[in-house]
C-alpha positions in Angstrom: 73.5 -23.7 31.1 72.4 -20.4 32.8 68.8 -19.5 32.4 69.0 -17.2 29.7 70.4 -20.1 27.0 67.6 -22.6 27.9 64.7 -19.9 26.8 66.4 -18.6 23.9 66.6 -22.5 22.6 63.1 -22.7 23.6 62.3 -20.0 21.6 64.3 -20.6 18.7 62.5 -24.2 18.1 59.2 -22.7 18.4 59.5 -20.8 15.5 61.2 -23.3 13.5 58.1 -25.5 14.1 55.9 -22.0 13.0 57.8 -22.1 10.0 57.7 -25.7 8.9 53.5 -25.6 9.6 53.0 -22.2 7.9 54.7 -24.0 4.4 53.0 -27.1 5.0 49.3 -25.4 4.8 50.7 -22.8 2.0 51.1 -26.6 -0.1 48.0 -27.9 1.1 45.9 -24.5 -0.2 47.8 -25.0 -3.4 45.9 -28.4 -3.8 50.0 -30.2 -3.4 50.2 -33.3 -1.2 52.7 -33.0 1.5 54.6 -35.2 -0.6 54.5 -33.1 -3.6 53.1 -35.1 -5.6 49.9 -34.1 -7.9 46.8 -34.4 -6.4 44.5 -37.1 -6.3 41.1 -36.9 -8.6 37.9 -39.6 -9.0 38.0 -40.2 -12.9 35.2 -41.6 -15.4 35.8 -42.7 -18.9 32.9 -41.9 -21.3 31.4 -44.9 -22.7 28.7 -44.8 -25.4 25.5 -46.7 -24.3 22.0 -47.9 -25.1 19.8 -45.3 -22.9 16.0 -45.5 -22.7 14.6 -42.0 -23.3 11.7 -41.4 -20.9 9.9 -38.7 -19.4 8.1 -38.0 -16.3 5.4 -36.0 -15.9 2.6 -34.5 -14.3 -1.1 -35.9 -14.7 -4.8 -36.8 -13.3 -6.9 -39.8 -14.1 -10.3 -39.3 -15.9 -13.1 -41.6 -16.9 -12.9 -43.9 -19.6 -16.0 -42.5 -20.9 -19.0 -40.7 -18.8 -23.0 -41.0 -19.2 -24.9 -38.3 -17.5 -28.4 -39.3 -17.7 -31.3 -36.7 -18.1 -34.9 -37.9 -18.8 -36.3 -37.4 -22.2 -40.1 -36.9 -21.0 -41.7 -35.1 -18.9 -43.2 -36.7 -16.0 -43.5 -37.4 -11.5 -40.9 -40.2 -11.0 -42.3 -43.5 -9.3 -39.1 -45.7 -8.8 -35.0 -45.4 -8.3 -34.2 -48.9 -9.1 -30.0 -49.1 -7.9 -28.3 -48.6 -5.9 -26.1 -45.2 -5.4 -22.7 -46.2 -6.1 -23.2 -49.3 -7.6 -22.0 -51.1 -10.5 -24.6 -51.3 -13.4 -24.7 -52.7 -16.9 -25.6 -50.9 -19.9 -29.5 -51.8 -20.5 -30.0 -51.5 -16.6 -33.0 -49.6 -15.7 -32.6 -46.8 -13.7 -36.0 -45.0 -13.3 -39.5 -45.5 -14.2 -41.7 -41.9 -14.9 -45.2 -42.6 -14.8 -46.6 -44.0 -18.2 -50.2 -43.5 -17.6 -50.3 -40.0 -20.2 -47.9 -41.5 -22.4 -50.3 -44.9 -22.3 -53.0 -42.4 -23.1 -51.6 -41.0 -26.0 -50.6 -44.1 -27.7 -53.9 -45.5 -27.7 -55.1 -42.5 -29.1 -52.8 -42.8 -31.9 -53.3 -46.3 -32.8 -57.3 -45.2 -32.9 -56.3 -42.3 -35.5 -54.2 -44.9 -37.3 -57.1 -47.1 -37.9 -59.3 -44.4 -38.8 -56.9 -43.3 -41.8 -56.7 -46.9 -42.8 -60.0 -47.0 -42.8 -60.6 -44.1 -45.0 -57.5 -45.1 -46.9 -59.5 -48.5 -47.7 -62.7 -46.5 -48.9 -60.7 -44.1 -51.1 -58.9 -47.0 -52.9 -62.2 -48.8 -53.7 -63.8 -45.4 -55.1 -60.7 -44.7 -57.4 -60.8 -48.5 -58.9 -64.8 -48.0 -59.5 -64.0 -45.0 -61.3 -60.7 -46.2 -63.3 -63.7 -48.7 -64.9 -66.3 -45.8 -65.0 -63.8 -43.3 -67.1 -62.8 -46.0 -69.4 -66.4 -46.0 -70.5 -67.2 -42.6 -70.5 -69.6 -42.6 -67.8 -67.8 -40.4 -65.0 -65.4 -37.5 -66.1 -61.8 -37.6 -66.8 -62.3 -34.6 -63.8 -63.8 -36.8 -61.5 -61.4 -39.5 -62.2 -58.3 -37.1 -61.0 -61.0 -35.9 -57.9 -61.0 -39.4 -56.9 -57.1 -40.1 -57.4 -56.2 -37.0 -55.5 -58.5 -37.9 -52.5 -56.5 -41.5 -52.6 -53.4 -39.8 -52.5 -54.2 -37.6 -49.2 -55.8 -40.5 -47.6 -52.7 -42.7 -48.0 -50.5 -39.4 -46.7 -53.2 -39.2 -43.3 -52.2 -43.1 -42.9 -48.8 -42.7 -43.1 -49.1 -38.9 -40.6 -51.1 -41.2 -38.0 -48.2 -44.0 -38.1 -45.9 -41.4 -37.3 -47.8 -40.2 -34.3 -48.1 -43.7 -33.3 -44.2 -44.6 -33.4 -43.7 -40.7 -31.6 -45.8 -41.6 -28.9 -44.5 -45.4 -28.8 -40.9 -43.8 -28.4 -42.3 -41.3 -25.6 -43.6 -43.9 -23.7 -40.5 -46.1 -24.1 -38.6 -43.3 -22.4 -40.7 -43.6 -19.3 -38.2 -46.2 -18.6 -34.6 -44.8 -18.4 -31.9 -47.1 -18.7 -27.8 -46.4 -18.7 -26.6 -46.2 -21.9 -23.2 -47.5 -20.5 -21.8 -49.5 -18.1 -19.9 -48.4 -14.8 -20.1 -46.9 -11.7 -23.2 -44.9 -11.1 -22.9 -42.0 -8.8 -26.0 -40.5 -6.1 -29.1 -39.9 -7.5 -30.3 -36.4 -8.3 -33.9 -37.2 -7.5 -36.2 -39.2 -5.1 -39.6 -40.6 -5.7 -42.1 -38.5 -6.1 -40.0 -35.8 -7.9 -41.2 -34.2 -11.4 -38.7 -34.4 -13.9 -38.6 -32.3 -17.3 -37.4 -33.4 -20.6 -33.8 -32.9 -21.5 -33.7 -30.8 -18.2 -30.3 -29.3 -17.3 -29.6 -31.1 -13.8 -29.0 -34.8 -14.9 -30.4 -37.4 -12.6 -27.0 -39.3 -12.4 -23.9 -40.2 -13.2 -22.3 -43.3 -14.9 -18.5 -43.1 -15.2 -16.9 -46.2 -16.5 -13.1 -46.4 -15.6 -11.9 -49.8 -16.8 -9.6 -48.9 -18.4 -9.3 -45.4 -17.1 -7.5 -42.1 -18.8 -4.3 -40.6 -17.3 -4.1 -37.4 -19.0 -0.6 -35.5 -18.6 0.7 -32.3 -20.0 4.5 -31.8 -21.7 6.0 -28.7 -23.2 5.7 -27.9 -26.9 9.5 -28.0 -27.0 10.3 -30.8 -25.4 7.7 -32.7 -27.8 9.5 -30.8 -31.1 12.8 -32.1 -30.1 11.6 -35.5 -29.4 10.2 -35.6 -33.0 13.6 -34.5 -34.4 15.5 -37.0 -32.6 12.9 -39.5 -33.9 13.3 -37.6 -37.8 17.4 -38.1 -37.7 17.1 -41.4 -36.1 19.2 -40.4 -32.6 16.2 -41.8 -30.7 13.8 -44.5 -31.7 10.6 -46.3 -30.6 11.5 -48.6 -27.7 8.5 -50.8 -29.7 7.1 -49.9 -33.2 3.0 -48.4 -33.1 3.6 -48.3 -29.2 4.8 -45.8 -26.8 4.6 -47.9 -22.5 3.4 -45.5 -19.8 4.1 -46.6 -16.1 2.4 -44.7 -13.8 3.4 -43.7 -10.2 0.9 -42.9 -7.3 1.6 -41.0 -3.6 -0.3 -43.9 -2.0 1.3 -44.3 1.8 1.9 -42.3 4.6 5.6 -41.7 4.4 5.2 -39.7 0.8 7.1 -42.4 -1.3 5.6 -43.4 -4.8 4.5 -46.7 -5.6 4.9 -47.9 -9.4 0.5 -49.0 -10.4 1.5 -52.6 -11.2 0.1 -52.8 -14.9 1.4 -50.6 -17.6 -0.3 -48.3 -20.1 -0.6 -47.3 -23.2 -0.4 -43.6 -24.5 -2.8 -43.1 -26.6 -2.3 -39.2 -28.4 -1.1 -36.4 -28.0 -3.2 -32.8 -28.4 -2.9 -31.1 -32.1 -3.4 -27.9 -30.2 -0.7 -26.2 -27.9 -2.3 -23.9 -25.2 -1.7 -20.5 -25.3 -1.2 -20.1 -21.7 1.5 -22.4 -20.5 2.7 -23.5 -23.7 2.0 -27.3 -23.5 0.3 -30.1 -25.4 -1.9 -32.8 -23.3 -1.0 -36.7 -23.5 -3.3 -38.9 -23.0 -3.2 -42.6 -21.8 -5.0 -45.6 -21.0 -4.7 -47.7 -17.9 -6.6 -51.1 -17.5 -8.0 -51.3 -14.1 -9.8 -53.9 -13.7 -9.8 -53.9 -9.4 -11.2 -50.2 -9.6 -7.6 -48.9 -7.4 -7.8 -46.1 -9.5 -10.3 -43.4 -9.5 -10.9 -40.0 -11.6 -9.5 -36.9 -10.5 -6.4 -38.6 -9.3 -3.3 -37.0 -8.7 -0.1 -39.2 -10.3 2.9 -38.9 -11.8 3.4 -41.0 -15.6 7.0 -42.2 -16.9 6.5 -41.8 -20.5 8.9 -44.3 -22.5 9.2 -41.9 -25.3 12.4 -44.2 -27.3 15.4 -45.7 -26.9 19.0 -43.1 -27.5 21.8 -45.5 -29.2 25.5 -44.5 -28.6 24.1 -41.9 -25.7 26.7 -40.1 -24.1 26.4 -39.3 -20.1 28.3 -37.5 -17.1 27.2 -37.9 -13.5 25.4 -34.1 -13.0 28.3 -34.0 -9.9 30.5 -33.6 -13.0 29.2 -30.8 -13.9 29.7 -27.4 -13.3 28.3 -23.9 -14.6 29.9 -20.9 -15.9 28.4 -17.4 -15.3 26.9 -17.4 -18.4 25.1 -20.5 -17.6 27.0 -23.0 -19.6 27.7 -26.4 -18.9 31.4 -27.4 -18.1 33.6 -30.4 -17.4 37.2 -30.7 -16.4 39.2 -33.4 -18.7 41.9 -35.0 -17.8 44.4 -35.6 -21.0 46.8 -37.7 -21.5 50.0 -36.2 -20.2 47.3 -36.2 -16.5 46.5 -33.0 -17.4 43.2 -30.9 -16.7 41.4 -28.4 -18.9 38.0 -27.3 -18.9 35.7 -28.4 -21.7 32.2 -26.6 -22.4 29.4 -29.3 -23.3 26.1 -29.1 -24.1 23.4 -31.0 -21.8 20.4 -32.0 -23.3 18.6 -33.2 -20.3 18.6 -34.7 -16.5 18.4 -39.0 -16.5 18.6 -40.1 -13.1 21.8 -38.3 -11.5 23.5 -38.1 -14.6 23.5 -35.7 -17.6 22.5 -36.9 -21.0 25.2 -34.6 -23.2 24.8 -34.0 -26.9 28.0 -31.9 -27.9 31.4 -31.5 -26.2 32.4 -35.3 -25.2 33.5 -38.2 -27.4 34.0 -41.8 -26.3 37.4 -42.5 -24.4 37.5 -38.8 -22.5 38.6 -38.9 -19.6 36.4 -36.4 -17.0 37.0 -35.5 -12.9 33.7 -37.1 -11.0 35.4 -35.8 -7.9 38.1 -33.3 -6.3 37.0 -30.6 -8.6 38.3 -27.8 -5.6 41.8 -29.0 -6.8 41.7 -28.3 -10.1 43.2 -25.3 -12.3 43.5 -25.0 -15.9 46.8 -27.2 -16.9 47.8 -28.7 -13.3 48.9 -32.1 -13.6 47.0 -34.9 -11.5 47.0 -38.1 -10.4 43.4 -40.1 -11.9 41.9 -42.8 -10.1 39.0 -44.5 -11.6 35.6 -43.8 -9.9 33.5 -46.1 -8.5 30.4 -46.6 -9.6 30.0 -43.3 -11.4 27.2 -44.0 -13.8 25.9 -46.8 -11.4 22.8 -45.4 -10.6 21.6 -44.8 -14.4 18.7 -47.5 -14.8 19.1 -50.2 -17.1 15.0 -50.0 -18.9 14.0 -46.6 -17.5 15.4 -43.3 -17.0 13.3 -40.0 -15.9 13.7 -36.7 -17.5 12.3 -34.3 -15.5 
């Protein structure tokens, strides 16, 4: 074979083997195994199920209740008797103002107290020695009413000077402050040696008590309106009658992860007032913590088991894809192993998966993965998907 023959061969199979390549990608871009077969697609079956409704929200802790305490008399104050940042009881007594004024002043009341007893005494003897005297025409009936008047504002001076006694008995009871609650008291405002004024505006300290302890979160005015519709047409129910759970999450290690507070809460209300500003009403809840791991002003994040969806219908959010106008869209399979595009209506995210309200019905079919092969009325070849709602929690779900 002369030269000329072998490199026309050669170059005669080269473009065979062009050829063949250039129709092999031309079936792969048109989603066609080599084979020719349809192509292969992850598929899901909608089942109905029992989903938890929760949300998860935003939220600091506060005090259970807070005590700031201000002196009621004036006065120089002679003793701090806690510690700063103790515990204390309610009844404890915090400060002692000096008494010696106050002392003063109730012994001077008790003196006017006996005076108008005294007088008081004097006045009712004259008025029964005259009661006699009238009957018998001796004194005046004028005289008689003299004398009865004069009893009457002698018993009204006893009754003035018990009321100056039990003021300045109170007064010196408040030389002694005591904490109206119990809890955590804070630093002292003052030292010995200080002069307080009543009801002053700087209070000398602190008492929070937070066991239990608030968690007070904020959730959108809509989101709260659905909720109560769901509850009104019976699509979502109480998880327990009277009692909505609150778990509650806290950013307490170094690698960022949240770690579930071990004892569960209680929400308590929600606000009747929606703020103007950011459109939201407050929650509030209560946490028992009896160890103290929980402080006010703490940043945490509260799972809110709002009710229980019967029947719910879900896609995995990978499902899922958008249409310019924004709405949600799934690709069904049929049952000739056909596709077609379906519109849906997503209510909210729970977990990785879409809670859906309109657009699926139990027994469709939907494509979980291979959605790049898909075109409206190509036939393909379902597998079932592994795992596909698998990560959906079985007693809580977060909607964010």
């Amino acid at each position: 074979m002369s030269k000329s023959n072998s490199f026309m061969t050669l170059a005669a199979a080269a473009c065979l083997i062009a050829v063949l390549a250039g129709c092999n990608q031309q079936k792969q871009a048109s989603g066609q195994p080599q084979g020719g077969g349809p192509p292969e697609v992850s598929v899901a079956t909608i089942e109905p199920q029992r989903l938890p409704v929760t949300t998860e929200l935003p939220g600091r802790t506060a005090p259970y209740r807070v005590a700031e305490i201000r002196p009621q008399v004036s006065g120089i104050v002679l003793k701090r008797l806690f510690r700063e940042g103790s515990e204390v009881k309610a009844g404890d007594q915090l400060y002692q103002i000096d008494p010696a004024t106050y002392e003063a002043s109730l012994a001077s009341a008790q003196a006017d107290v006996q005076k108008a007893e005294a007088n008081l005494q004097a006045a009712r003897n004259k008025a029964s020695r005259y009661g006699d005297l009238v009957k018998n025409s001796v004194v005046s009936k004028q005289d008689f009413d003299d004398v009865q008047a004069s009893l009457k504002q002698n018993e009204a001076q006893v009754a003035s000077a018990k009321a100056a006694y039990n003021l300045a008995s109170i007064n010196l009871n408040y030389t002694k402050v005591f904490a109206p609650i119990s809890g955590r008291i804070g630093k002292s405002g003052v030292t010995e040696g200080a002069l307080v004024t009543a009801n002053q505006g700087t209070a000398l300290a602190t008492i929070q008590q937070f066991d239990p302890i608030y968690v007070d979160v904020t959730q959108t005015a809509s989101q709260l309106m659905k909720l109560r519709e769901d509850m009104a047409t019976g699509r979502i129910r109480p998880a327990e009658p009277g009692k909505i759970p609150v778990t509650l999450f806290l950013n307490s290690n170094a690698s960022g992860d949240d770690t579930a507070y071990p004892a569960k809460g209680e929400l308590q209300f929600s606000d009747v007032t929606v703020d103007a500003g950011t459109s939201s009403v407050q929650l509030r809840a209560v946490f028992p913590n009896p160890k103290k791991d929980l402080l006010p002003g703490l940043f945490v994040r509260a799972r809110v088991e709002q009710g229980v969806a019967e029947n719910a219908i879900t896609v995995p959010q990978a499902a899922v894809a958008r249409s310019p106008d924004g709405s949600a869209r799934v690709w069904v399979v049929g049952a000739d192993n056909k596709v077609a595009p379906r519109t849906i209506k997503t209510e909210r995210p729970v977990g990785n998966v879409w809670l859906v309200s309109d657009g699926l019905a139990p027994g469709d079919r939907i494509v979980v993965e291979g959605l790049q092969k898909l075109k409206p009325g190509a036939e393909v070849k379902p597998v079932p998907a592994q795992n596909a709602l698998a990560s959906l929690p079985e007693k809580a779900a977060s909607a964010r």
